[in-house]
Wavefront OBJ file of the C-alpha trace (Angstrom):
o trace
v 91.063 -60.751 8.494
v 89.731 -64.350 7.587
v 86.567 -65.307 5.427
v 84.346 -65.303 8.456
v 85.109 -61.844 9.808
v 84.828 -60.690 6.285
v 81.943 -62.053 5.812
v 80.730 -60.954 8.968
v 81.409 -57.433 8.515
v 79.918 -56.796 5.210
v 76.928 -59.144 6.557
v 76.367 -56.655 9.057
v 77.447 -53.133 6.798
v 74.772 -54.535 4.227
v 72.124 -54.804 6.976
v 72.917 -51.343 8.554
v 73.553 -52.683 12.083
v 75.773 -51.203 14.349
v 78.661 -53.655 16.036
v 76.985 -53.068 19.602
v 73.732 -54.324 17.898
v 74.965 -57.503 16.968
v 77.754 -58.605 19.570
v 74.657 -57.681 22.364
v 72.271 -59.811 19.836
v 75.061 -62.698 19.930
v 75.834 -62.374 23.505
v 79.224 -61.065 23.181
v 81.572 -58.084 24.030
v 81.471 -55.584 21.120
v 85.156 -55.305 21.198
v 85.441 -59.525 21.001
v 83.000 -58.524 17.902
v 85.643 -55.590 16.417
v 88.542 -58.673 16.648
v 86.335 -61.382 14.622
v 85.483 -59.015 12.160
v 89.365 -56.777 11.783
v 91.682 -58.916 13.649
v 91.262 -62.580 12.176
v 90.124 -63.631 15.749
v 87.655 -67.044 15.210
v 85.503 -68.177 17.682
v 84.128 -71.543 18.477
v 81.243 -72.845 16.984
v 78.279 -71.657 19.326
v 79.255 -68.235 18.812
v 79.010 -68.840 15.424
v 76.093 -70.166 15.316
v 74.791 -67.012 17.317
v 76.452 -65.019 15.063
v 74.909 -66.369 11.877
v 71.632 -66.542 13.619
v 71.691 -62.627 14.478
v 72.750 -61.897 10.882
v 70.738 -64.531 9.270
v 73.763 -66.242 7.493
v 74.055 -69.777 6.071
v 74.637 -71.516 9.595
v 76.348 -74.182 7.658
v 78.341 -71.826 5.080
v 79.835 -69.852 8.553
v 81.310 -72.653 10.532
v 82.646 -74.295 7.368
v 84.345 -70.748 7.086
v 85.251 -71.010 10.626
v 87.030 -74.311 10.202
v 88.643 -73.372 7.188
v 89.833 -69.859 9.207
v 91.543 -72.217 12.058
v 93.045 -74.749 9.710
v 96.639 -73.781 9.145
v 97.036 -73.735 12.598
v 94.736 -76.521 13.378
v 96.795 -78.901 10.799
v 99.456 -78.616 12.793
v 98.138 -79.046 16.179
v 95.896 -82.096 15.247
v 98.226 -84.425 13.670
v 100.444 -84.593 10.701
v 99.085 -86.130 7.312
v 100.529 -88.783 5.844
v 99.769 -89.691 2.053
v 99.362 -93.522 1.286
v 100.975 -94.677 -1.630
v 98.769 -96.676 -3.702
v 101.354 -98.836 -5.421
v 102.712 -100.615 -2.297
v 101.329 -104.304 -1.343
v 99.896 -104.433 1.664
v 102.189 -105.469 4.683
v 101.211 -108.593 7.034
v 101.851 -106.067 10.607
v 98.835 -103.190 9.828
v 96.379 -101.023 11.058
v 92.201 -102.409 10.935
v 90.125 -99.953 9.910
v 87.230 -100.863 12.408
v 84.280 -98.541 11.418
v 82.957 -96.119 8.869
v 82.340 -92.164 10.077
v 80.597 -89.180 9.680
v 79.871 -85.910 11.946
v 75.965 -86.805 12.098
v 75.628 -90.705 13.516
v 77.320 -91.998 16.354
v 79.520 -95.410 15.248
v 80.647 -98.390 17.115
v 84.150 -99.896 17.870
v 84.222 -103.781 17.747
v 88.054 -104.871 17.812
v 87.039 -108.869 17.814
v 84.785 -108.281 14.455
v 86.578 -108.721 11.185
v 88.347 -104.928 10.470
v 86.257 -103.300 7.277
v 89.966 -102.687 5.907
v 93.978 -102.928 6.956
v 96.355 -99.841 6.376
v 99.891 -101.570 6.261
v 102.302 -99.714 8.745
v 104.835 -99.405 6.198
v 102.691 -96.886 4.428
v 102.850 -94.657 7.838
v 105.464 -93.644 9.803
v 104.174 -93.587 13.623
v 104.911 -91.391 16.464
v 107.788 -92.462 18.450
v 106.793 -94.826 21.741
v 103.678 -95.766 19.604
v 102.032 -99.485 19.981
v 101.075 -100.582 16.955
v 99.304 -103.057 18.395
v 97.138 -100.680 20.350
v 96.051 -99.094 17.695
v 93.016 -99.299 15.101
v 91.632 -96.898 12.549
v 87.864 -95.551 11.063
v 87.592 -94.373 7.799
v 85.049 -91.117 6.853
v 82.657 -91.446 4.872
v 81.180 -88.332 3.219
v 81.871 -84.968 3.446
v 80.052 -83.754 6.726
v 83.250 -83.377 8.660
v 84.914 -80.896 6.166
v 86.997 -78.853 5.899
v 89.273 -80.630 8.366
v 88.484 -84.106 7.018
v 86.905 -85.433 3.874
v 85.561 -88.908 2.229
v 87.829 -91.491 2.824
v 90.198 -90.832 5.165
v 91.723 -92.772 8.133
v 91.775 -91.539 11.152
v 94.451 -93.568 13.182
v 93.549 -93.875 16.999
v 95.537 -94.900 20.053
v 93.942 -95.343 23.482
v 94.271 -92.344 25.962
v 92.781 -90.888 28.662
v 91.712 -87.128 29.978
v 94.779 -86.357 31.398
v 96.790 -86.972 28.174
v 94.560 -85.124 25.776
v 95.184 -81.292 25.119
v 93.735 -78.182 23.708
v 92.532 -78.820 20.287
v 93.317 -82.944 20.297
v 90.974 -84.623 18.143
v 89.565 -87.614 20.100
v 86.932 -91.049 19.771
v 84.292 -90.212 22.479
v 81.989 -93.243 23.740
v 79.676 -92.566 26.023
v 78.247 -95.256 28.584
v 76.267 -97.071 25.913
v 79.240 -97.560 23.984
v 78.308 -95.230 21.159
v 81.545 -93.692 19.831
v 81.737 -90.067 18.145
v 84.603 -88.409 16.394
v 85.098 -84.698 18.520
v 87.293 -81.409 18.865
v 88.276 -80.979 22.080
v 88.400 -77.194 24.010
v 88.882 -76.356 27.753
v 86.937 -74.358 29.874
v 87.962 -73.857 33.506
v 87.608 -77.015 35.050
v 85.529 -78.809 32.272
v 86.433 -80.627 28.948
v 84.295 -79.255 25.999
v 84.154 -82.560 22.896
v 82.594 -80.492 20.400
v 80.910 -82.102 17.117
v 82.136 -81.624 13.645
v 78.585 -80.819 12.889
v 77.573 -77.803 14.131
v 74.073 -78.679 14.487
v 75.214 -81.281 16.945
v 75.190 -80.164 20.625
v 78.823 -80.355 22.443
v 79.400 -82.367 25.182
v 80.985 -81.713 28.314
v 82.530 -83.184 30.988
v 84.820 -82.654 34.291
v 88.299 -82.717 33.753
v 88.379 -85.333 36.739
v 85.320 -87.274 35.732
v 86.199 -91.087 33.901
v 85.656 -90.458 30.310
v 86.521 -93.105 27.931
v 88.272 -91.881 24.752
v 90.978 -92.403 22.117
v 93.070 -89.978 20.458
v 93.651 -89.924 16.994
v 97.182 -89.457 16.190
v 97.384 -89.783 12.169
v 95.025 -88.832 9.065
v 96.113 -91.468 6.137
v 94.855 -89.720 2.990
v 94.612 -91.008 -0.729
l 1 2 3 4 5 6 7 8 9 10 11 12 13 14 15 16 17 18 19 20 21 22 23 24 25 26 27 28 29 30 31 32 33 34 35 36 37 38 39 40 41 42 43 44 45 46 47 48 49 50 51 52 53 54 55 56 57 58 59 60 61 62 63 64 65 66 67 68 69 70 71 72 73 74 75 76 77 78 79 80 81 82 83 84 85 86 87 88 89 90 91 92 93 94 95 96 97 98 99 100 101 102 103 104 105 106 107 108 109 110 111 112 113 114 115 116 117 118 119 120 121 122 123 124 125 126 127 128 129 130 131 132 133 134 135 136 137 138 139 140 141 142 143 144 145 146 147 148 149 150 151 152 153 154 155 156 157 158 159 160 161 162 163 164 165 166 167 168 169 170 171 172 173 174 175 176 177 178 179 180 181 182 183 184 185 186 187 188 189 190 191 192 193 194 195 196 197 198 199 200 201 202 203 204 205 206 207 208 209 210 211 212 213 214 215 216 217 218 219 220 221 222 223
């Protein structure tokens, strides 16, 4: 069982409502209910939100929980961490760090301005068939986009497109007025769910056929 089933359950114990009460309150199956609460199961974030909604629950508290539930799995699907050692000299062949971050504002990518910072590749080690030319960095600031990133990390990106990206990819999303927005990505039959690190931002969806600009990121660099 993780924190958020736990939480759920005794949530719901404490408030004397049966399990059919609240999954048909949440819009869900009560036996999808019985696995979030006994069998670790973690659903996205707008059941969560329903969830926390039905039993009155911090909103924010639950799908920090939620995160935190997914992460030892999620660490490895994302993207491995690398450390940067904060003794070595910067390099002259690096990453720019383009833009600052955060799960609430959108940001904007501007490769010809001068980069807000340069993470030397010798403090990384890349993916193999990796550009390093093609790639460029933004850094967080804050900590709205815990528990999966927090203040001051880099998030390396590479260019890609919607048929590279996969289940649980974290990707740079601009939209066609060039904002950009850092987003989980989830599939549902034939769309592609970007989903907000905030939850009280609304996801955004798109055809798995339609033209989507995007970049994946491919490497956290953490202090």
């Amino acid at each position: 069982m993780g924190d958020l089933g736990a939480l759920i359950l005794s949530t719901r114990k404490q408030r004397r409502l049966s399990r059919r009460q609240v999954a048909r309150a949440a819009g869900i199956s009560e036996e999808y209910l019985r696995r979030i609460e006994t069998m670790g199961k973690v659903p996205n974030d707008e059941v969560v939100i329903r969830l926390a909604e039905v039993l009155e629950i911090d909103m924010q508290q639950a799908v920090v929980m939620a995160h935190r539930d997914r992460a030892p799995e999620a660490a490895k699907a994302f993207f491995p961490v690398f450390r940067k050692p904060l003794s070595r000299a910067k390099e002259l062949v690096s990453v720019p760090v383009v833009a600052y971050v955060d799960a609430f504002e959108p940001f904007r990518i501007d490769l010809n301005k001068p980069a807000i910072d340069e993470i030397p590749l010798s403090a990384v080690t890349l993916p193999e068939k990796v550009v390093p030319s093609h790639l460029y960095a933004v850094r967080v600031k804050g900590n709205s986009m815990l528990p999966l990133f927090r203040d001051g990390d880099d998030l390396i990106a590479k260019p890609a497109s919607m048929g590279t990206i996969r289940e649980a990819d974290v990707v740079i999303f601009r939209d066609v007025e060039g904002n950009s927005w850092v987003k989980l990505v989830e599939f549902q039959g034939d769309e592609v769910i970007f989903r907000s690190l905030s939850p009280l931002r609304r996801p955004i969806r798109r055809r798995i056929d339609e033209a989507v600009k995007l970049d994946k990121v491919i490497l956290i660099v953490r202090k």
